[in-house]
PyMOL Python script that loads the backbone (N, CA, C, O; Angstrom):
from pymol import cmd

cmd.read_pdbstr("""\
ATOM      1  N   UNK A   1     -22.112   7.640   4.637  1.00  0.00           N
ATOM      2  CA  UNK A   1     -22.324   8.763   3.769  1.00  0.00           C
ATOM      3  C   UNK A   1     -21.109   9.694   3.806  1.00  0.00           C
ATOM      4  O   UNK A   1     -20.703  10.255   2.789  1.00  0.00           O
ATOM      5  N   UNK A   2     -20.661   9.810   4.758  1.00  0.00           N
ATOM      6  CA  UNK A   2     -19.622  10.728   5.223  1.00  0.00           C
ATOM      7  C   UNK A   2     -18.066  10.030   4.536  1.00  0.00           C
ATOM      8  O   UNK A   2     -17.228  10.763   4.011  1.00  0.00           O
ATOM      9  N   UNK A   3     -17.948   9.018   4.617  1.00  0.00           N
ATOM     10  CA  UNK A   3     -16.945   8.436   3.231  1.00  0.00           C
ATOM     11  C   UNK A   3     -17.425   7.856   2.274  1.00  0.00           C
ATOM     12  O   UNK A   3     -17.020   6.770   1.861  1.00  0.00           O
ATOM     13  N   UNK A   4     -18.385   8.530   1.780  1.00  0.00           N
ATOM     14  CA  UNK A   4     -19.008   8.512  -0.399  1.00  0.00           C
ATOM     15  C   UNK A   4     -18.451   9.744  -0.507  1.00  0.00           C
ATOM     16  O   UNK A   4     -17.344   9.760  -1.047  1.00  0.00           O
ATOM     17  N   UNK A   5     -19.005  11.023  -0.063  1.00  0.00           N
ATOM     18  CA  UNK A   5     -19.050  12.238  -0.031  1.00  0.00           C
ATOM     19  C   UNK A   5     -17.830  12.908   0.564  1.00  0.00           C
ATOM     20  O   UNK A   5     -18.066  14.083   0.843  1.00  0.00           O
ATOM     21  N   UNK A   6     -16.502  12.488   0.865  1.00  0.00           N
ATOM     22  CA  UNK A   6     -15.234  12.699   1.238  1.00  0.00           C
ATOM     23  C   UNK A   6     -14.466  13.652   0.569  1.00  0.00           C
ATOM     24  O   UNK A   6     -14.074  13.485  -0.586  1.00  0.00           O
ATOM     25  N   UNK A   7     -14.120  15.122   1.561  1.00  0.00           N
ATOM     26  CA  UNK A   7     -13.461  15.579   0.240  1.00  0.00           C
ATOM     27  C   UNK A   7     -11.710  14.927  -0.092  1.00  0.00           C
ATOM     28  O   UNK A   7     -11.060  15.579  -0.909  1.00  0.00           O
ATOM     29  N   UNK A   8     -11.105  13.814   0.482  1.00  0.00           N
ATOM     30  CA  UNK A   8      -9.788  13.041   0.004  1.00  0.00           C
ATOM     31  C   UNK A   8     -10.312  12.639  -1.096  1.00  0.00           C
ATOM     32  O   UNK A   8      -9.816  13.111  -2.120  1.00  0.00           O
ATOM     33  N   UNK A   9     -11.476  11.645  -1.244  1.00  0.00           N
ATOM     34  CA  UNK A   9     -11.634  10.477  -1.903  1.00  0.00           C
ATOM     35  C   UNK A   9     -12.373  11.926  -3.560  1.00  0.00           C
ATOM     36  O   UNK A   9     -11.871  11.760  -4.671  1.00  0.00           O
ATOM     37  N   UNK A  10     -13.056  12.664  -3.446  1.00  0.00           N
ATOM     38  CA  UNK A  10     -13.314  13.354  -4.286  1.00  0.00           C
ATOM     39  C   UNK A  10     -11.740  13.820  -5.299  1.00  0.00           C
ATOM     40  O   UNK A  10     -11.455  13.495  -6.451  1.00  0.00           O
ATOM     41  N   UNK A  11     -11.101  14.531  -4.478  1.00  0.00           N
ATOM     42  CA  UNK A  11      -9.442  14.830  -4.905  1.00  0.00           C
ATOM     43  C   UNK A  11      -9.105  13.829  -5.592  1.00  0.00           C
ATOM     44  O   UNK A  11      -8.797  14.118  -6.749  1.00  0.00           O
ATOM     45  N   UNK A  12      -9.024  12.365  -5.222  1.00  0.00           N
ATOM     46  CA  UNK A  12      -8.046  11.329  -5.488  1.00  0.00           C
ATOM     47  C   UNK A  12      -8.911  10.852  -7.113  1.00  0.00           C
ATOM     48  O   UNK A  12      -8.232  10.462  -8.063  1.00  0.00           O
ATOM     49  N   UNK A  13     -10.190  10.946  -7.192  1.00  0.00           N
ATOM     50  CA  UNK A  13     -11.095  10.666  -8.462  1.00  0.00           C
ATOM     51  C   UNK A  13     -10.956  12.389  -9.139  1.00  0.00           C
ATOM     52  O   UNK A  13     -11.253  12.335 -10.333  1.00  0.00           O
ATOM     53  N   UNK A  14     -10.700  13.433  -8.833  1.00  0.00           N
ATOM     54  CA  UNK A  14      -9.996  14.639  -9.745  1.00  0.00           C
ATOM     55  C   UNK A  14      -8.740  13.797 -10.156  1.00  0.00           C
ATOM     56  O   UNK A  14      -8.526  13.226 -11.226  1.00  0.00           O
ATOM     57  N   UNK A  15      -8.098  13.857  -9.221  1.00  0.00           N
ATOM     58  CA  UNK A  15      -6.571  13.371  -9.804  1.00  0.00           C
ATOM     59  C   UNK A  15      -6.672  12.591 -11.201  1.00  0.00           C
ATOM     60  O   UNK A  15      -6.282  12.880 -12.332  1.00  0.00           O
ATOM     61  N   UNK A  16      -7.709  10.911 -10.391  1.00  0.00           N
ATOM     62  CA  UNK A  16      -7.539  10.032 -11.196  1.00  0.00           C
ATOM     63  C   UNK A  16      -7.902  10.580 -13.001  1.00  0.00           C
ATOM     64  O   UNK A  16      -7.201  10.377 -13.993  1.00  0.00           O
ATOM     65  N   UNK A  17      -9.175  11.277 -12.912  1.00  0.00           N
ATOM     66  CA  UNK A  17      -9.900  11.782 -14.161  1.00  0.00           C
ATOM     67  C   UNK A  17      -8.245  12.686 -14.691  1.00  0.00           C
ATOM     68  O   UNK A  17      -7.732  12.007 -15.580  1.00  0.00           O
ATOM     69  N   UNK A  18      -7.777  13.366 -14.520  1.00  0.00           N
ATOM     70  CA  UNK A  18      -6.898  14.240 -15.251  1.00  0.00           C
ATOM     71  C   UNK A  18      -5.789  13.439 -15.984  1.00  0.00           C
ATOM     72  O   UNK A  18      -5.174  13.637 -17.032  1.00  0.00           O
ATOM     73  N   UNK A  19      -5.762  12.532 -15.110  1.00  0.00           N
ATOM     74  CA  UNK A  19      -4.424  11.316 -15.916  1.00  0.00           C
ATOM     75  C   UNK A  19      -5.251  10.905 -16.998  1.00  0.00           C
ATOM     76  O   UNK A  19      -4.849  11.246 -18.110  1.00  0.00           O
ATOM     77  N   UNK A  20      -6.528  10.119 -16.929  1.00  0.00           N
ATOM     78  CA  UNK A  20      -7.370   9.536 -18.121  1.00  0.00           C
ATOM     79  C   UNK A  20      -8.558   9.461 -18.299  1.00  0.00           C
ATOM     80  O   UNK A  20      -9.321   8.521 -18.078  1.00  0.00           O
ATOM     81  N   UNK A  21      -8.805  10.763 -18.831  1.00  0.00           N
ATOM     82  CA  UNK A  21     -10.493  11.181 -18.465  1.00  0.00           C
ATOM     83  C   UNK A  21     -11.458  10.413 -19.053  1.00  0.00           C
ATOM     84  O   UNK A  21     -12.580  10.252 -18.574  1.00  0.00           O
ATOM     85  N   UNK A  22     -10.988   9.841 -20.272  1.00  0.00           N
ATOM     86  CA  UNK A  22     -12.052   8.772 -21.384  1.00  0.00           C
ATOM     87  C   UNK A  22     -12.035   7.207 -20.401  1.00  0.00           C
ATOM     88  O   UNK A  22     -12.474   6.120 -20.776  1.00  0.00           O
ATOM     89  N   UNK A  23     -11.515   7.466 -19.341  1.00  0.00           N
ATOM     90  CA  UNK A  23     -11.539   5.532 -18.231  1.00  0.00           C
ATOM     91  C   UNK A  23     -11.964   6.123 -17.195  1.00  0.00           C
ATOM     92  O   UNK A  23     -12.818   5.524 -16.541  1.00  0.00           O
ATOM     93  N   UNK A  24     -11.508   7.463 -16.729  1.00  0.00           N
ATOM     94  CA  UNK A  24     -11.937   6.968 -15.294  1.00  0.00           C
ATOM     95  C   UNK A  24     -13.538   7.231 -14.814  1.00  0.00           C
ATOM     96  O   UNK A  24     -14.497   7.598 -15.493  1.00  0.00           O
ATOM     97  N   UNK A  25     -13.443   6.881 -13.296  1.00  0.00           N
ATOM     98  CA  UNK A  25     -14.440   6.994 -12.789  1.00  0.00           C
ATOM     99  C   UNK A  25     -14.629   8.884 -12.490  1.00  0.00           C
ATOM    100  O   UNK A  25     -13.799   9.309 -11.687  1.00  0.00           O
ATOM    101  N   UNK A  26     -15.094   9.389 -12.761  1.00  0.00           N
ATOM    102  CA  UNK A  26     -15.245  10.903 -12.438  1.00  0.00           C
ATOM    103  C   UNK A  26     -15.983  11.422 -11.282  1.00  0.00           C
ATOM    104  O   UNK A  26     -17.078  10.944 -10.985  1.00  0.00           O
ATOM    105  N   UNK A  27     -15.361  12.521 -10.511  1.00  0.00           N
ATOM    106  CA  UNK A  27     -15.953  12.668  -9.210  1.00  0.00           C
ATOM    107  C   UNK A  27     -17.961  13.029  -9.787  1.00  0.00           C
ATOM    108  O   UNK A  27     -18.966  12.478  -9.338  1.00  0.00           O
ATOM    109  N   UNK A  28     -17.887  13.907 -10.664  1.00  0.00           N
ATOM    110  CA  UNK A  28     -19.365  14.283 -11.295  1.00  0.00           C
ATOM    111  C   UNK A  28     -20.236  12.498 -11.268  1.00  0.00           C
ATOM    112  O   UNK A  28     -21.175  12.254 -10.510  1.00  0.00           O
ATOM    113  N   UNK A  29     -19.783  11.706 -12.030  1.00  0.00           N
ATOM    114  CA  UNK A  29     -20.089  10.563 -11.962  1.00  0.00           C
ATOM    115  C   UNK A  29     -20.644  10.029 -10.733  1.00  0.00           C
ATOM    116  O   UNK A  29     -21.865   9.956 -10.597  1.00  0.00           O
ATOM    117  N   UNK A  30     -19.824   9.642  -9.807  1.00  0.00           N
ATOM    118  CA  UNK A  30     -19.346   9.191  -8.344  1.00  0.00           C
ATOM    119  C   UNK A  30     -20.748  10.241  -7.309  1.00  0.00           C
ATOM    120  O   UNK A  30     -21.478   9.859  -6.395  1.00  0.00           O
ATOM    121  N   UNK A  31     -20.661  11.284  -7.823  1.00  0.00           N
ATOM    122  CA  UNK A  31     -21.788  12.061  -6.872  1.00  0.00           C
ATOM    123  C   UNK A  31     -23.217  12.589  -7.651  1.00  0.00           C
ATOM    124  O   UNK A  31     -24.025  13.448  -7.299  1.00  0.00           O
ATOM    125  N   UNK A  32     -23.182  11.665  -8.917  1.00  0.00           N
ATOM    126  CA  UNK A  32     -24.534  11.819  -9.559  1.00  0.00           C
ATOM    127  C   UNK A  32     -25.011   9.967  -8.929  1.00  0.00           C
ATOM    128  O   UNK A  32     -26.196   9.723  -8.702  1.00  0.00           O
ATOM    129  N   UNK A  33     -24.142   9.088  -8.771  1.00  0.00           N
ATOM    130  CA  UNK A  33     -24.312   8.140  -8.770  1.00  0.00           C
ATOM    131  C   UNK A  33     -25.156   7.778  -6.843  1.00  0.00           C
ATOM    132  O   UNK A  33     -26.021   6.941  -6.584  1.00  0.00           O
ATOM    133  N   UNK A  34     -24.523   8.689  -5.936  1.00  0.00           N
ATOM    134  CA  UNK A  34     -24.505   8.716  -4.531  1.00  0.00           C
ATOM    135  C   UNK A  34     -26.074   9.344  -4.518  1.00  0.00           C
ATOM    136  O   UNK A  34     -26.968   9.094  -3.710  1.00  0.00           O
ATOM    137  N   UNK A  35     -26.105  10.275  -5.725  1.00  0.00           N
ATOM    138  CA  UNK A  35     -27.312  11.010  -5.328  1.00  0.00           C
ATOM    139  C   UNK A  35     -28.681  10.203  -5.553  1.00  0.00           C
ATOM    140  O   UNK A  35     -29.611  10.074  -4.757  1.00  0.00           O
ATOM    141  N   UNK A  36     -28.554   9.711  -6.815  1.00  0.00           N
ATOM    142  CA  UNK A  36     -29.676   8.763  -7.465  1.00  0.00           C
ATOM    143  C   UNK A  36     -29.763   7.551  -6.225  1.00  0.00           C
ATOM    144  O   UNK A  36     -30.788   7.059  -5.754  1.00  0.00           O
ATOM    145  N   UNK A  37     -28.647   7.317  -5.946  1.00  0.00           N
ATOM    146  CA  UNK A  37     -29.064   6.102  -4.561  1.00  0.00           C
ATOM    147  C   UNK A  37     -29.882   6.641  -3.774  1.00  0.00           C
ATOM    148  O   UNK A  37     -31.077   6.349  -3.744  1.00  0.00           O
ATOM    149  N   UNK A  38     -29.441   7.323  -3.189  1.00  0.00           N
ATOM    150  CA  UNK A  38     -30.001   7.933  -1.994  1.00  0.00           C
ATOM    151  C   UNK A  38     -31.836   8.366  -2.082  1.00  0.00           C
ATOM    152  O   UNK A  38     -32.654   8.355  -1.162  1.00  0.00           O
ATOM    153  N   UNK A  39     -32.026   8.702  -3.463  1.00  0.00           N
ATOM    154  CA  UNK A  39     -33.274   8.818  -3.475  1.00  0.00           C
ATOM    155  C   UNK A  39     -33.963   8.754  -4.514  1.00  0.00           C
ATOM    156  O   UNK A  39     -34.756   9.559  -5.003  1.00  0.00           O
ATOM    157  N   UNK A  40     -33.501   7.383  -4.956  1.00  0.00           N
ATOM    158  CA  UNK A  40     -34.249   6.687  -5.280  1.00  0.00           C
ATOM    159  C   UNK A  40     -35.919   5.804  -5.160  1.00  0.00           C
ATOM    160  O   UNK A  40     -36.796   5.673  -6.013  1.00  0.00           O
ATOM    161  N   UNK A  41     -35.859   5.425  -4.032  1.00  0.00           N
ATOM    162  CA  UNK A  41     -36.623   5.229  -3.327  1.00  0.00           C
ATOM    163  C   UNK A  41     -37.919   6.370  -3.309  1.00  0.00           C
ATOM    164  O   UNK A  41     -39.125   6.123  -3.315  1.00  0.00           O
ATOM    165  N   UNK A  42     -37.472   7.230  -3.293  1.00  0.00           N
ATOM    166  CA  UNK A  42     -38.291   8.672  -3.201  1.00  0.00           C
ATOM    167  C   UNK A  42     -38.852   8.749  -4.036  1.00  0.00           C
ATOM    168  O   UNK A  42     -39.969   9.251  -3.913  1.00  0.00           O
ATOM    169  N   UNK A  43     -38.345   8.241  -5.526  1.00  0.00           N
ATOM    170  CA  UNK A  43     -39.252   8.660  -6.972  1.00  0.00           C
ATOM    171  C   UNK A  43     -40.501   7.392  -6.880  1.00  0.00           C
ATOM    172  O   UNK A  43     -41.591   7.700  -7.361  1.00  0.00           O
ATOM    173  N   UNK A  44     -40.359   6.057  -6.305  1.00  0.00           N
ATOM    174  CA  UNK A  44     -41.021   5.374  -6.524  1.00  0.00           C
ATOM    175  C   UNK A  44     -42.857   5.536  -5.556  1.00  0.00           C
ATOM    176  O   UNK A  44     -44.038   5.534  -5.902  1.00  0.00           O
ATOM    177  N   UNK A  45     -41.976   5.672  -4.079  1.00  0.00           N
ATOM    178  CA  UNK A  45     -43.709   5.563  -3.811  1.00  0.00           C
ATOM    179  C   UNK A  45     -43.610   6.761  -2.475  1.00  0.00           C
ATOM    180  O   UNK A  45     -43.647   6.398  -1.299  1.00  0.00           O
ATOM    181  N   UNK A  46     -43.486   8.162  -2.875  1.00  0.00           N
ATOM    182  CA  UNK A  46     -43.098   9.270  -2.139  1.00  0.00           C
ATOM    183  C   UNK A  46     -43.941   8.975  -0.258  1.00  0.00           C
ATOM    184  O   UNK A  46     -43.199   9.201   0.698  1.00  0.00           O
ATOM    185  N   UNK A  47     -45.049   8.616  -0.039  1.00  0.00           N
ATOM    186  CA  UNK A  47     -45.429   7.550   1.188  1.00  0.00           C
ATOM    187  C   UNK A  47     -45.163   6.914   1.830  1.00  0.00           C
ATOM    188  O   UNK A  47     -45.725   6.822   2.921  1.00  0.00           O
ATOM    189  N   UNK A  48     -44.002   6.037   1.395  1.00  0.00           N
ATOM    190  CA  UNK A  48     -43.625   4.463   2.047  1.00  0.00           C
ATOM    191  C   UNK A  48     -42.171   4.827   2.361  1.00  0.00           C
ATOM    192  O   UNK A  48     -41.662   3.826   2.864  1.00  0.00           O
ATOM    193  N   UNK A  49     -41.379   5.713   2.293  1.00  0.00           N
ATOM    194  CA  UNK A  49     -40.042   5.899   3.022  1.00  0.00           C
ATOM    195  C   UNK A  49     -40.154   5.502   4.342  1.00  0.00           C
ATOM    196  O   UNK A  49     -41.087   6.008   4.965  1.00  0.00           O
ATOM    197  N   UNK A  50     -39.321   4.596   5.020  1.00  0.00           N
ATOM    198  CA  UNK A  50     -38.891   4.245   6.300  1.00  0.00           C
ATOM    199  C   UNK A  50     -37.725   4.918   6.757  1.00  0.00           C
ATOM    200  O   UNK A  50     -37.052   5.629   6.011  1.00  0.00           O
ATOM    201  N   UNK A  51     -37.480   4.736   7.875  1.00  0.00           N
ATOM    202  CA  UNK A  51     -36.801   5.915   9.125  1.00  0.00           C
ATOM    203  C   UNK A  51     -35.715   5.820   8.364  1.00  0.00           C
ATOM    204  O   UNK A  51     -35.406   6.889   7.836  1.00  0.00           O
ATOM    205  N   UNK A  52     -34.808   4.627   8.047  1.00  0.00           N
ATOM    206  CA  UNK A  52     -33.536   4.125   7.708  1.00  0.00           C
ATOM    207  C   UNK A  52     -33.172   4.891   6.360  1.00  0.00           C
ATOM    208  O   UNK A  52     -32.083   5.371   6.049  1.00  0.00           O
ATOM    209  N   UNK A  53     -34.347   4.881   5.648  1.00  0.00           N
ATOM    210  CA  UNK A  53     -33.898   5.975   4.532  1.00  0.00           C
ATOM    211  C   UNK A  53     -34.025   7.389   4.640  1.00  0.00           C
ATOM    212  O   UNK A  53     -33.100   8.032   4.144  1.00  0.00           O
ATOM    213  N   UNK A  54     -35.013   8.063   5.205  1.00  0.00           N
ATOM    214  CA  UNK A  54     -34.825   9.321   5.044  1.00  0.00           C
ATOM    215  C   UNK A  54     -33.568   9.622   6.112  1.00  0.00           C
ATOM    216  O   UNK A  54     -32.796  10.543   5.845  1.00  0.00           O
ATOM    217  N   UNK A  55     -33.374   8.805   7.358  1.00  0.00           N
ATOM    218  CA  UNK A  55     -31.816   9.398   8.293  1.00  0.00           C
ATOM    219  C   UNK A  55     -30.969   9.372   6.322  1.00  0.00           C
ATOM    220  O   UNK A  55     -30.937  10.392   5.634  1.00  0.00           O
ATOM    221  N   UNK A  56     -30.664   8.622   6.059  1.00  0.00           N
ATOM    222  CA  UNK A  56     -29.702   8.882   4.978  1.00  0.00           C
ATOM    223  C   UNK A  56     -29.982   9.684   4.262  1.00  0.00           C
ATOM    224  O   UNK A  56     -28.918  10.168   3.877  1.00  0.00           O
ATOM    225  N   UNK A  57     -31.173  10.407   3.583  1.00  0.00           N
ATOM    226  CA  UNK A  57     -31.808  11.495   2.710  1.00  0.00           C
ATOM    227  C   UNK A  57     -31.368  12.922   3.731  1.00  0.00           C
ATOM    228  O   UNK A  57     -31.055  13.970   3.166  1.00  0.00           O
ATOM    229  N   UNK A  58     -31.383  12.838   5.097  1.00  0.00           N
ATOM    230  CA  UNK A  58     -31.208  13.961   5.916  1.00  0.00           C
ATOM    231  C   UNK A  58     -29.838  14.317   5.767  1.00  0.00           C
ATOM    232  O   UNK A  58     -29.270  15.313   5.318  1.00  0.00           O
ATOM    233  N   UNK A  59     -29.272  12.724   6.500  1.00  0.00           N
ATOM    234  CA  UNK A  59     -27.805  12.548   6.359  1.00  0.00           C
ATOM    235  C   UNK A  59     -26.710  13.552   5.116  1.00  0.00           C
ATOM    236  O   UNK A  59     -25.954  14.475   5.420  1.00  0.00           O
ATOM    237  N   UNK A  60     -26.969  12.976   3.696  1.00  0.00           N
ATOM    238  CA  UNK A  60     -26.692  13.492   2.439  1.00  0.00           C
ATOM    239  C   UNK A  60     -27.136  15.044   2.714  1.00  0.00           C
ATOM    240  O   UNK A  60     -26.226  15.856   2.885  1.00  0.00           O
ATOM    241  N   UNK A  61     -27.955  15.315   2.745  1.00  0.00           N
ATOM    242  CA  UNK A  61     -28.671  16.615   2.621  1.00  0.00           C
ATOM    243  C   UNK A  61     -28.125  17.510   3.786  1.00  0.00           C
ATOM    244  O   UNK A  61     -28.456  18.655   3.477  1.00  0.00           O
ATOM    245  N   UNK A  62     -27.531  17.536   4.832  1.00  0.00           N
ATOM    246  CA  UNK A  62     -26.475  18.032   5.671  1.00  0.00           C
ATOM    247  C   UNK A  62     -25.276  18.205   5.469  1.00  0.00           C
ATOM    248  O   UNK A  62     -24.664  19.242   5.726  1.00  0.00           O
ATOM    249  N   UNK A  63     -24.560  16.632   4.714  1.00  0.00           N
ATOM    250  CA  UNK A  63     -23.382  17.148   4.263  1.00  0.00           C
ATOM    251  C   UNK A  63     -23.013  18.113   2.720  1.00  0.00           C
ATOM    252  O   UNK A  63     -22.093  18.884   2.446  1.00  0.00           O
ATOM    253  N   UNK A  64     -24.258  17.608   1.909  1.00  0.00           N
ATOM    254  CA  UNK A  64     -23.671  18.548   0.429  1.00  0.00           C
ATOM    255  C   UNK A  64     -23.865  19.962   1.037  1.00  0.00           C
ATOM    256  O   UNK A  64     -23.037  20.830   0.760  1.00  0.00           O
ATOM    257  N   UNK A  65     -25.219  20.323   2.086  1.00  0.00           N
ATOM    258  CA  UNK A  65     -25.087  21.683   2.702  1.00  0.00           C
ATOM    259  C   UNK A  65     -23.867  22.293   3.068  1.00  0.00           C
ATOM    260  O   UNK A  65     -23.351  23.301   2.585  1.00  0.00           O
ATOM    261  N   UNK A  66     -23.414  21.466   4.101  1.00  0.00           N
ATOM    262  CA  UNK A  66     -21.981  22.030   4.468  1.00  0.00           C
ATOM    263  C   UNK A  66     -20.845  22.110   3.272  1.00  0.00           C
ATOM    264  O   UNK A  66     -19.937  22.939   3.210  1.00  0.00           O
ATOM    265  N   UNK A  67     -21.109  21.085   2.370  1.00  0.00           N
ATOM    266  CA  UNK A  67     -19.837  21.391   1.300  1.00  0.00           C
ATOM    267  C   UNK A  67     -20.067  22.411   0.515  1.00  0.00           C
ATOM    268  O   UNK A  67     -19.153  22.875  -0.165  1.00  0.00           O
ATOM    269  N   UNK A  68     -21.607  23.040   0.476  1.00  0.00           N
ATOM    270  CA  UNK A  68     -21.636  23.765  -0.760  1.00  0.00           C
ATOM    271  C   UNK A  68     -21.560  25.226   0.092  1.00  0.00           C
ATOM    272  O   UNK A  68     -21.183  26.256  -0.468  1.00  0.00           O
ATOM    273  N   UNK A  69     -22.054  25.180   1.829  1.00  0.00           N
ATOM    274  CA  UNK A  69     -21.845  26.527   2.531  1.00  0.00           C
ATOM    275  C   UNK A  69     -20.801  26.572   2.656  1.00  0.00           C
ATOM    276  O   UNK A  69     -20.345  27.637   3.074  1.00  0.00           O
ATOM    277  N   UNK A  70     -19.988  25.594   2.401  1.00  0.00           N
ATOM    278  CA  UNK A  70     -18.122  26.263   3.252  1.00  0.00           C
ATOM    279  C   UNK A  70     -18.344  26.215   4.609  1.00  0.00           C
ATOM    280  O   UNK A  70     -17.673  26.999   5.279  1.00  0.00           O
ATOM    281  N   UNK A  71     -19.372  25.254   5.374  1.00  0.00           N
ATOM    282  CA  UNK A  71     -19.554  24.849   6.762  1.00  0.00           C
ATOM    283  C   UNK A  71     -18.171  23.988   7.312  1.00  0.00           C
ATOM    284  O   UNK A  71     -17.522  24.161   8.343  1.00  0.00           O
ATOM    285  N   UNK A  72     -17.983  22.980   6.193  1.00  0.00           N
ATOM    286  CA  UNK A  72     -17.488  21.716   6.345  1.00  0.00           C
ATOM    287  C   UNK A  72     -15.765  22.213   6.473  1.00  0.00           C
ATOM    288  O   UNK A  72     -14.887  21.364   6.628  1.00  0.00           O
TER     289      UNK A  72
END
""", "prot")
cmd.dss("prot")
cmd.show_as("cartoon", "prot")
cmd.util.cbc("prot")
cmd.orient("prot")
């Protein structure tokens, strides 16, 4: 989780988008895409989550905290 959510790899997909915004992959993209993974699972049967997914639902949910408090 901690390299999806990278702030290099975020920069390097800004970069990429400014050279050719109609191709590339976009960081908005890239972290709408991380998010829907992650909880996915969640929309289907809110009951049946196992340990392995919510550590990653916690996981995610610690780091966008810190990126969005200015923790990180």
């Amino acid at each position: 989780m901690n390299s999806l959510l990278n702030d290099q790899r975020f920069a390097r997909l800004i970069e990429t988008a400014t050279v050719d915004e109609t191709r590339a992959y976009t960081a908005r993209i890239c972290s709408l895409t991380v998010r829907k993974g992650v909880w996915k699972r969640a929309r289907w049967r809110a009951g049946q989550i196992d340990a392995y997914r919510r550590n990653l639902q916690n996981s995610y949910l610690e780091i966008v905290d810190a990126k969005l408090n200015g923790i990180a």
